[in-house]
C-alpha positions as CSV (number, residue, x, y, z in Angstrom):
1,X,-19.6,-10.9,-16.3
2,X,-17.5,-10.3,-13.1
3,X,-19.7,-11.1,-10.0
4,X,-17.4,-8.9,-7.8
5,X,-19.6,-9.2,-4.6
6,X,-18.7,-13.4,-4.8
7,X,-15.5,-12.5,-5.6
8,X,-14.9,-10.4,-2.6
9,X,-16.3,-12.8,-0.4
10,X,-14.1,-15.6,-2.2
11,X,-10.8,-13.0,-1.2
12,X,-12.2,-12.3,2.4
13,X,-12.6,-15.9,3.0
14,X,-9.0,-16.4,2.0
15,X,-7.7,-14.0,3.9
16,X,-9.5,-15.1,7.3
17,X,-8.2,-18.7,6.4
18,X,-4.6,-17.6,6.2
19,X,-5.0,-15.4,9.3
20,X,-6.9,-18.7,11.2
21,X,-3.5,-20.3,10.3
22,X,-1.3,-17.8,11.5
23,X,-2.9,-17.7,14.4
24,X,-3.6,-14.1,13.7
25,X,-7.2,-12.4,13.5
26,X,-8.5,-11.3,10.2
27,X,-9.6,-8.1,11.3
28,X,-6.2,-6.9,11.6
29,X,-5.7,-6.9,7.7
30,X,-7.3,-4.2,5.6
31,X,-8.3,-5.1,2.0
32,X,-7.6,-2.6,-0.5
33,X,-9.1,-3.0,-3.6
34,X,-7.1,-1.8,-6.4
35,X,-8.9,-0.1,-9.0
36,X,-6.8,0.3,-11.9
37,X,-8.3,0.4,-15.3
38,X,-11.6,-0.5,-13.6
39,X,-14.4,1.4,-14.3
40,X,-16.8,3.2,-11.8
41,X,-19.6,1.0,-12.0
42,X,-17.5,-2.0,-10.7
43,X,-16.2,0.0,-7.9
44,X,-19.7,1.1,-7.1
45,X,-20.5,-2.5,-7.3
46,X,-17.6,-3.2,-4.7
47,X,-18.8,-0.4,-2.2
48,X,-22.2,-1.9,-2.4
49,X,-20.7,-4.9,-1.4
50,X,-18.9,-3.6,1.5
51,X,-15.7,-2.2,0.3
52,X,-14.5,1.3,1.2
53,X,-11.2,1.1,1.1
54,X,-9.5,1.8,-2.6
55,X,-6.4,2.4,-4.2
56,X,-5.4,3.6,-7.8
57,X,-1.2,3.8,-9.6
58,X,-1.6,6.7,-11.1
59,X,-2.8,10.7,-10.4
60,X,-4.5,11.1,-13.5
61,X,-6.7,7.8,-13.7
62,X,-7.6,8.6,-9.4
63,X,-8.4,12.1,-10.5
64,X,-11.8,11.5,-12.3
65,X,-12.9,8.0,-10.0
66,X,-12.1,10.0,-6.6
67,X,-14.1,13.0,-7.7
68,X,-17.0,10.6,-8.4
69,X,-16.9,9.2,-5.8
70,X,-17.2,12.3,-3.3
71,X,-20.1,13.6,-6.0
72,X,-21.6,10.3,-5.2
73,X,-21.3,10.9,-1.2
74,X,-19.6,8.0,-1.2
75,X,-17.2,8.4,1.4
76,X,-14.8,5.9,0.3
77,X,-11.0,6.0,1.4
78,X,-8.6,6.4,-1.0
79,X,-4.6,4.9,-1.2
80,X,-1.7,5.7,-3.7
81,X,-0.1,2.9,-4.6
82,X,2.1,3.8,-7.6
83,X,4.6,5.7,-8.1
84,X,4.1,9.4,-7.3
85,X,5.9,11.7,-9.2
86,X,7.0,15.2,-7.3
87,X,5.3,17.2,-10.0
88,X,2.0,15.0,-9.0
89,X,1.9,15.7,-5.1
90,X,-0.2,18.8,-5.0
91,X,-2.6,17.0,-7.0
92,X,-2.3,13.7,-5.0
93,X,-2.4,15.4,-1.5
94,X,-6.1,16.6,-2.6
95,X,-6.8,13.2,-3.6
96,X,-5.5,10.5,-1.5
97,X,-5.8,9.6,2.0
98,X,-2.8,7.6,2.1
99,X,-0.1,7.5,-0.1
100,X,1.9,4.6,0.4
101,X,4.4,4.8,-2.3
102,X,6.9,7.4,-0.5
103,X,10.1,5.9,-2.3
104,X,12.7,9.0,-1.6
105,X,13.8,11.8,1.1
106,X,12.9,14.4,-2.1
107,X,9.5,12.8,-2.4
108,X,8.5,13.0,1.1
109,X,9.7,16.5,1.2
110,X,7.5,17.7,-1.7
111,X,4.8,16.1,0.6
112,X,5.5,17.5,3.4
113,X,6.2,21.3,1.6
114,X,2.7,21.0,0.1
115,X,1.0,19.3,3.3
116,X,2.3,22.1,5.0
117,X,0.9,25.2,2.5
118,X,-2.6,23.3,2.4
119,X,-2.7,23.0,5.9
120,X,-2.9,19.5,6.4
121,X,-1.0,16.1,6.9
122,X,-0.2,12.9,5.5
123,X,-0.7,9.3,6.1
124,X,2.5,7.7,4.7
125,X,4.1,4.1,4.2
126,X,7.7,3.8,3.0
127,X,8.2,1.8,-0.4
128,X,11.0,-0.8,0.0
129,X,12.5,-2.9,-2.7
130,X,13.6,-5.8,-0.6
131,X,14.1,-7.9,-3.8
132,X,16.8,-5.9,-5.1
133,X,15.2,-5.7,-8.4
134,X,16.1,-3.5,-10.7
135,X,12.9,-2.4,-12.2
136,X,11.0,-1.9,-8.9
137,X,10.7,1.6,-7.0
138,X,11.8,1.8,-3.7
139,X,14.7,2.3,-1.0
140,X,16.6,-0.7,-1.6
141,X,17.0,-3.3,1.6
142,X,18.1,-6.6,0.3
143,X,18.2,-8.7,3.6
144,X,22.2,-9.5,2.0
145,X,23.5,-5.8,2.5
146,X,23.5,-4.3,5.3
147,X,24.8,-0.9,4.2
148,X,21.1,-0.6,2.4
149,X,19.8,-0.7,5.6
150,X,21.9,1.9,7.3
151,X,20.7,4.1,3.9
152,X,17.4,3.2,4.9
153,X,17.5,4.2,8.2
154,X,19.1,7.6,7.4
155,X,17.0,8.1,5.1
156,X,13.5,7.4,7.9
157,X,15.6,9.8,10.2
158,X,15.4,12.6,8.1
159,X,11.5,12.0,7.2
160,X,10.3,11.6,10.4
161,X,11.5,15.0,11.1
162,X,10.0,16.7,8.2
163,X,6.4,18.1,9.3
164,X,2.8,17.5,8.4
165,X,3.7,13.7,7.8
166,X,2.3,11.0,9.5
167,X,4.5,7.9,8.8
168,X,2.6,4.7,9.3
169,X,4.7,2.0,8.0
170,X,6.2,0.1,4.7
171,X,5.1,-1.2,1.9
172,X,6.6,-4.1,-0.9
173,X,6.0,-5.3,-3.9
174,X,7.7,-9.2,-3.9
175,X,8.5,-10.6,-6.9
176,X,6.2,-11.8,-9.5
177,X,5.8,-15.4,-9.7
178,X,8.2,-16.7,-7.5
179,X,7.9,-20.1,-5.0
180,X,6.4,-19.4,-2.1
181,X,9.7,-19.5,-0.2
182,X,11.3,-16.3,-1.7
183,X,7.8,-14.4,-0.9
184,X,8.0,-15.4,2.3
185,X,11.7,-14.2,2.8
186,X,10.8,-11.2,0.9
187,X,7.7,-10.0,3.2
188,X,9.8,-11.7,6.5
189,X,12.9,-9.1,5.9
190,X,9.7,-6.3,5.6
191,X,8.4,-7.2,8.8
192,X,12.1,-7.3,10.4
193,X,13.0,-3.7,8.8
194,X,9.6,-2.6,10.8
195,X,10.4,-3.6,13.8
196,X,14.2,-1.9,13.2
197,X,12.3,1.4,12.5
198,X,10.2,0.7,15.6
199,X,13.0,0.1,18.1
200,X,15.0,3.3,16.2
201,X,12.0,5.8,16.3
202,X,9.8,4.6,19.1
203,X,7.7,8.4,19.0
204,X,5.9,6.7,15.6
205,X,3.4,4.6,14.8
206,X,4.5,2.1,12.8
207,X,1.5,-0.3,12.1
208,X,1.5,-1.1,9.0
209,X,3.0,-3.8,7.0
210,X,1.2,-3.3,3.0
211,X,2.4,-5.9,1.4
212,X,0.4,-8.8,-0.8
213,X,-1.2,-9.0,-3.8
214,X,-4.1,-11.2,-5.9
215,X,-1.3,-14.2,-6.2
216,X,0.6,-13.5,-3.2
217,X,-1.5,-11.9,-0.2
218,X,-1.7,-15.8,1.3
219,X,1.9,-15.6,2.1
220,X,2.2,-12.1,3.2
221,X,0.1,-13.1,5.7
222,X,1.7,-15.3,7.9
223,X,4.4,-12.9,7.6
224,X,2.2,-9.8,9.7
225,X,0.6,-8.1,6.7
226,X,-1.8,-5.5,7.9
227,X,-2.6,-4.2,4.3
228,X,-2.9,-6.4,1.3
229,X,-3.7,-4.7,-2.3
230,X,-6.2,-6.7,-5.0
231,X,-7.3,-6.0,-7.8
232,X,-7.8,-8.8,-10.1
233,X,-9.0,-11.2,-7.7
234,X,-12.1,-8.9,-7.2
235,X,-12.5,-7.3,-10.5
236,X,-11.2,-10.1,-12.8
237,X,-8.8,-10.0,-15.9
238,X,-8.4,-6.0,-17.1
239,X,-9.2,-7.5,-20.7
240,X,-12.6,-8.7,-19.4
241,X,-14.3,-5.3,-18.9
C-alpha cells in the first residue's frame, strides 16, 4: 500500500532542498497534487496530511471528486491542468478555481463569455509549448523563433483585455525524460517569456511560473517555479491502486 502522508513529506522535503539550493524559500512554491485516476480515499488521505491544493486533466473525472469534496466540507482548491475543451468550460468554470491550461485566444474567450453570464472570474495561467513538440498543447515559444513570441504576445494582448479573467501566469510541460540540461533551458525560456509579459503588461499579476512534475519539479526549481504538479510521487504507480 501507498503511504501517501510519507510520501508527501518525502516530495516536500525535496522541494525545500532544491529551494535551499537556489537560494530561494520553499514557501514560495505551491504543491499541487495531481489526482488523476486516483481515487477519493487517497485524496482524503492527502488532505489529512495537509494538502489542499489539487488538480485533475479532465472535466468529467474532476466532476464526481470536486463534488465530493464540497459534500465532504472539504474546502480543498481545485486546478485544471489538462486540456479544456470549449464545449467543457461552463462545466469547468463551476468546478475549478484555476485553470491553468488556457492554450488559445478562442479558449480564453469561451471563459471569459461564460465567467461573465455566471457572474464571476477566472484565475488563469497561459499553456506554452516551449519544446516545440508536436504532440503537446500550447502557444508555441521555442526560445529559436522569435516570430512565436511576437504570436505569443499578440495573442496575451488580446486576453488581457477580455473581462472576468484574472491572468496569473504560464504554465509548461518539458519534455519527458530528457537530461537535465534541456529541462532546465525549457523552464529558463518559461521564466524569460514571464518576465517579457511582465515588462509588456505591467497592470497584471504575473506570479506564477507552473511548471515541474514527479521526475522534473527539482530542476524547475532553480529555474523560479512557483507551482509544481505531482501526482505519482505522492500517490504512486496508477497500476498500484
Amino acid at each position: 500500500m501507498t503511504d501517501i502522508g510519507d510520501n508527501i513529506a518525502r516530495v516536500s522535503e525535496r522541494i525545500s532542498t532544491a529551494a535551499d539550493g537556489a537560494g530561494r524559500k520553499p514557501e514560495e512554491i505551491t504543491l499541487v497534487a495531481i489526482t488523476k485516476t486516483v481515487p477519493t480515499g487517497m485524496i482524503e488521505e492527502a488532505r489529512r496530511a495537509g494538502l489542499r491544493q489539487f488538480g485533475e486533466n479532465q472535466v468529467r473525472e474532476a466532476e464526481f471528486k470536486v463534488l465530493w469534496s464540497r459534500d465532504a466540507g472539504m474546502n480543498l482548491e481545485w486546478h485544471m491542468v489538462g486540456h479544456l475543451q470549449r464545449n467543457k468550460v461552463k462545466k469547468a468554470i463551476q468546478l475549478f478555481d484555476m485553470i491553468q491550461s488556457v492554450d488559445s485566444v478562442r479558449l480564453a474567450q469561451e471563459i471569459s463569455r461564460r465567467c461573465h453570464a455566471l457572474g464571476t472570474s477566472m484565475p488563469l495561467l497561459l499553456e506554452v509549448n516551449v519544446s516545440g513538440e508536436s504532440s503537446k498543447y500550447g502557444f508555441v515559444a521555442s526560445e529559436v523563433d522569435g516570430r512565436q513570441e511576437e504570436r505569443l504576445l499578440r495573442s496575451t494582448e488580446q486576453i488581457v483585455d477580455l473581462p472576468n479573467l484574472e491572468p496569473q501566469g504560464l504554465m509548461t510541460i518539458a519534455p519527458f525524460e530528457a537530461p537535465e540540461k534541456i529541462l532546465r533551458s525549457c523552464f529558463s525560456r518559461l521564466r524569460q517569456l514571464l518576465e517579457t509579459l511582465r515588462a509588456a503588461f505591467p497592470a497584471h499579476n504575473w506570479q506564477h511560473l507552473s511548471m515541474g512534475m514527479t521526475d522534473d519539479f527539482e530542476a524547475a526549481i532553480p529555474e523560479g517555479a512557483t507551482i509544481v504538479r505531482i501526482g505519482r510521487a505522492i500517490f504512486g504507480e496508477r497500476g498500484d491502486y
